[in-house]
N, C-alpha and C positions, 0 to 999 in steps of 0.2 A: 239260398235261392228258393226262390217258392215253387210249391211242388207240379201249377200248374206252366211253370216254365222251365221245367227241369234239363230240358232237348237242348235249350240256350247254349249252358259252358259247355258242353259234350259238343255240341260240332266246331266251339271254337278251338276246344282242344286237337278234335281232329285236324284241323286244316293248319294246327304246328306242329302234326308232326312230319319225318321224312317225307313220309310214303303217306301223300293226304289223301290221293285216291282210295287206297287199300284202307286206311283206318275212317273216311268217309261213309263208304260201304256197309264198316264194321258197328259203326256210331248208327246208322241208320238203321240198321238189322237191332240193334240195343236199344233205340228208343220205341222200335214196332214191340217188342217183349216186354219192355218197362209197365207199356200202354194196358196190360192185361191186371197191371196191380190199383185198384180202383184211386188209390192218391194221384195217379199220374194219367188216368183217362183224360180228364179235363187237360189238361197241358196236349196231347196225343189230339184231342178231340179240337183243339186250337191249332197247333200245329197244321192237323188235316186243312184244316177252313182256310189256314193264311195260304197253303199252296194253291189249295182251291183255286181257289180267288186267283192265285198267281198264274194257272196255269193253265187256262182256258175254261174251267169246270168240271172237269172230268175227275171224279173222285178216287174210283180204283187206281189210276194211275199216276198219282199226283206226285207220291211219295219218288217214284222213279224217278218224274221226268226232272224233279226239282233237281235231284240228285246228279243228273244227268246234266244239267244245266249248269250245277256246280263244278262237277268234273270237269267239263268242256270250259269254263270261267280259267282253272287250272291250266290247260293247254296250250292256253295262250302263249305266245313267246313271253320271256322277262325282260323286262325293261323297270326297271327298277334301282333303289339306292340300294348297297350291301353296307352294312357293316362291322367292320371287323374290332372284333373285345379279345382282352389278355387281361385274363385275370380279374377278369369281371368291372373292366375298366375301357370304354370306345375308346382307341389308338386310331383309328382309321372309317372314314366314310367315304365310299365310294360312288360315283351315278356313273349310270351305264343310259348308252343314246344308242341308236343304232348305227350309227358313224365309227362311233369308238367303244367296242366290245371286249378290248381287254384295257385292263388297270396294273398299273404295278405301286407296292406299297413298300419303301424300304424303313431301315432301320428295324426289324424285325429279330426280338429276342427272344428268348427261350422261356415257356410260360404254357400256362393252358389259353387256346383258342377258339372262340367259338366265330362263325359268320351268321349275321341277319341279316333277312331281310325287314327294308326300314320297316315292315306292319309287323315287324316281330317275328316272324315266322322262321324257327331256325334251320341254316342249312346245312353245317358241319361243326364238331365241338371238337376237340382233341388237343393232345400234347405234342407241342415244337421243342424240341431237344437239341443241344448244343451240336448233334450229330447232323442236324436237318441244317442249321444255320450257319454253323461257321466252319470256313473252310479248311481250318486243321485237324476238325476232328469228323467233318466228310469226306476227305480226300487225303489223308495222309500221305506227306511225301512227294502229293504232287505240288508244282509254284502254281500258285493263283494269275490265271490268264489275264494280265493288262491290254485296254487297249490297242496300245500301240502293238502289241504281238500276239492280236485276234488274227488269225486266219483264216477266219470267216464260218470256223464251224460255231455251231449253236453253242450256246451255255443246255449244260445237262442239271434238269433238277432233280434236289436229292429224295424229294416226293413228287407225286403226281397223285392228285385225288376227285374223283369224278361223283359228280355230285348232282340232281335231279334226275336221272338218269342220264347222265352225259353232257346236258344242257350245259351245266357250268362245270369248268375244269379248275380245281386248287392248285396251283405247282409252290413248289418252295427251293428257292436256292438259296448255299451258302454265298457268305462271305466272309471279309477279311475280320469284321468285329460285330458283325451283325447279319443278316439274311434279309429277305426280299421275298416276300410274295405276290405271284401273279394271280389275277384269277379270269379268268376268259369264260363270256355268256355265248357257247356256238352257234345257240339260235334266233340270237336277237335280229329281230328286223326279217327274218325268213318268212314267206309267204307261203311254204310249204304244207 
């Protein structure tokens, strides 16, 4: 990358990670410091102009309000496709409307997972273990509830994992030879 665009990969990197507010911030405070090393003024000295430009003309404050702008872009509800990879392989793609805010994905085995979303941006990685999936070795001992002898209480997942701050919730239930994940966007479609 040249060194007069060096701010480039850094905010792209920012805005994959978890927490894009908090590492946005941190990216921005890193390329105001960069700016002091004379290879990277020019780049710094671009950057300034294009917010410039972007953002009414007010130079002292450019770098905020962009930032600001970015953040609040962030806020947004999601409304978006997820997809879900095991083992570094899409098993599953999901789109979320604001009609229908959870998905459920079966046949779900035991592997490493990650969820994206479709710009890449990822939202949870981690390990499903035959404990998380399958109902003999999450539940020992007890019979696997059928249909026909639902009584109406909920199925209990053997995870629950919360993800953008709450926004999207992961659950994971077993089952008989495989598991099911749910995943629910809560603020999709809120005007709040």
């Amino acid at each position: 990358m040249r060194d007069d665009l060096y701010f480039i990969p850094m905010i792209a990197e920012a805005l994959q990670e978890p927490d894009p507010k908090t590492a946005l911030i941190a990216t921005f405070e890193r390329i105001r410091a960069m700016s002091e090393e004379p290879r990277f003024q020019q780049g710094y000295r671009q950057l300034m102009d294009f917010m410039d430009s972007a953002v009414s003309g007010r130079w002292e404050d450019a770098l905020e309000e962009v930032g600001a702008m970015i953040l609040e872009e962030l806020d947004r509800p999601l409304a978006a496709e997820i997809v879900v990879e095991r083992d570094g392989v899409v098993v599953a793609s999901c789109c979320f409307e604001p009609a229908m805010a959870v998905r459920a994905i079966g046949d779900i085995n035991p592997g490493d997972y990650c969820l994206r979303l479709d710009t890449g941006r990822l939202l949870w990685e981690g390990e499903l273990v035959e404990e998380d999936l399958l109902w003999a070795k999450a539940h020992p001992g007890q019979d696997l509830q059928m249909a026909a002898d639902a009584d109406g209480s909920p199925r209990q997942p053997t995870r629950e994992i919360e993800l953008l701050d709450g926004a999207v919730v992961l659950r994971v239930y077993a089952g008989l030879e495989s598991g099911m994940l749910e995943i629910e966007l809560k603020d999709l479609g809120s005007d709040e």
